[in-house]
C-alpha angles and dihedrals in degrees: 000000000000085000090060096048097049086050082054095042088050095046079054094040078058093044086056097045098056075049107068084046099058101036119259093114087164095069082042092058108033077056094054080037095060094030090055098042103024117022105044097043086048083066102037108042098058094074087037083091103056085038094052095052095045086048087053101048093035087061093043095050093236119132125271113294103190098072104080128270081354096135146027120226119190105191114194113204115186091202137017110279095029081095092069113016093079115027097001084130091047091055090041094052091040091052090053098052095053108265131146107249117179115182120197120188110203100199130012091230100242099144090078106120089178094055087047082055099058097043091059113083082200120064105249126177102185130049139179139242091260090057099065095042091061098055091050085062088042087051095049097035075063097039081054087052095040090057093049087063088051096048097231100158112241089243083058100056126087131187115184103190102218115154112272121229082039122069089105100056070054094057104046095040108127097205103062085203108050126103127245122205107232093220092205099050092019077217116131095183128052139191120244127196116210107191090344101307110121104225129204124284119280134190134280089248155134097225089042092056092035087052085047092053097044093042079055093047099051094030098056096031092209116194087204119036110194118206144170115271108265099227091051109130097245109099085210089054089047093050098053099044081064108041089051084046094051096053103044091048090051098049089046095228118166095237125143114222127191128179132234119205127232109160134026112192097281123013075244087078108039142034090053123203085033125213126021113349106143088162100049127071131236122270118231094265111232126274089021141111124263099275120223117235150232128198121215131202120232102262097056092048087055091049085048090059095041087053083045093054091048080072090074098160096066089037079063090059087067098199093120100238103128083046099054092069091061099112147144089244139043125211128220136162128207114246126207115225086231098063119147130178116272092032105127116073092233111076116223128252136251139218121246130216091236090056107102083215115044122164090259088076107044096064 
């Protein structure tokens, strides 16, 4: 087939030709116009999926991906819509050529003031209990619908219901069995579904998340864990790079981990450009390391952002954050197991009280 289009694109190479010489130089140019931006890439972008997904393997160190049901991803997300905004075309491109994909959501994002805000017609400065814990079941009811569009099959999905804005009290906390008070929900336990099963209710601890990470980890047996950077901004990304890290390292599993980045100290430093620029790429963001990069087609660019509008209580807050990250490409970093904080020789950086968008308020 592509022999016969390239007989066809020759015979109108010599059309075009005869064109320019005897005068008619617009058909000559809408031809070089449509060759440039629409033939070639008709030919080229239908194996951009499989690529993207080898090259992506193949810089990880994971195993090939592109053979069917030839690897096994566990992707942790600390919030709803962590699950999409980073390497939502990745899992979409992983899921359709066969491979295992497992998402798990730590938390289901209910301590997020700014989100309770949109959502009232009515300007409200103070909210209860109840509140929040609506909006974690409206968070996860989207991050159910984001991963649909991703295919990620419902015995797949876990929500593990820990408190959000505290995984790294969690993680700090000297005594592993000790509870921790979630201020937004005042709850201290919370309800987890594991494929799609709710679960009874389990403590607010350390030893109850570690025993949940290490139940995924030798239950789903992945042969690529993906986790936040550890040095993102987020205390809840932070917590759960090294929790995931912790424990791998602990049960001494050879698993390969890399890190997806959400937030950079102020939305001034990363995502850059920022707002909706599906046809631009990402800038390094600063005090990193140099990312590596996927490239997306174009469908699955366009099943990413529809993943990222299922999240329609961040879309409300109409500051163009989730869709910032709709690109043509994805960044990722390859972590070592043996990370520890401070590693990198760039320190991270902080956001400042001047800044309009601090970490506080984006989760």
């Amino acid at each position: 087939m592509i022999c016969t289009f390239l007989t066809s694109l020759s015979e109108e190479y010599v059309r075009c030709y005869r064109a320019v010489h005897t005068g008619r130089k617009n058909s000559a140019i809408l031809f070089f116009f449509a060759m440039y931006f629409f033939f070639i890439p008709a030919i080229l972008l239908p194996a951009t999926s499989s690529a993207s997904v080898a090259h992506f393997a193949a810089a990880s160190g994971a195993i090939d991906i592109t053979k069917p049901a030839s690897t096994r991803i566990l992707y942790f997300a600390p919030h709803p819509d962590d699950e999409v905004i980073c390497l939502g075309g990745f899992l979409a491109d992983a899921v359709a050529s066969g491979t295992q994909v497992f998402v798990a959501v730590v938390t289901d994002g209910a301590a997020f003031t700014k989100a309770l805000r949109a959502r009232q017609k009515k300007p409200s400065l103070f909210f209860r209990p109840h509140d929040y814990r609506t909006l974690g079941r409206i968070r996860r009811a989207e991050s159910m619908r984001a991963l649909d569009e991703l295919r990620v099959p419902s015995a797949n999905r876990f929500f593990l219901g820990y408190p959000s804005n505290a995984l790294l009290t969690l993680f700090k906390t000297p005594l592993s069995d000790s509870l921790i008070r979630c201020r937004a929900t005042a709850q201290r336990y919370g309800v987890a579904e594991w494929g799609g099963t709710r679960r009874k209710p389990h403590p607010f601890s350390r030893a109850m998340l570690t025993q949940d990470i290490d139940r995924l980890l030798l239950q789903v047996h992945p042969d690529l864990v993906i986790i936040p950077h550890p040095e993102d901004s987020n205390s809840d990304h932070q917590a759960v790079s090294r929790f995931v890290l912790e424990r791998i390292s602990h049960l001494k599993l050879p698993i390969r981990t890399i890190g997806y980045l959400v937030h950079r100290g102020s939305r001034r430093n990363y995502p850059k450009p920022y707002g909706y620029h599906p046809e631009s790429g990402f800038d390094d963001p600063p005090g990193l390391l140099c990312p590596e990069r996927i490239f997306l087609t174009h469908s699955t660019c366009m099943r990413k952002e529809r993943a990222i509008r299922q999240h329609n209580s961040q879309i409300r807050l109409k500051d163009g954050f989730l869709l910032s990250f709709i690109r043509f490409e994805e960044l990722y970093w390859p972590i070592p197991i043996d990370f520890r904080p401070g590693m990198p020789v760039i320190p991270p950086l902080p956001a400042t009280a001047s800044d309009p968008e601090t970490i506080e308020s984006i989760e």
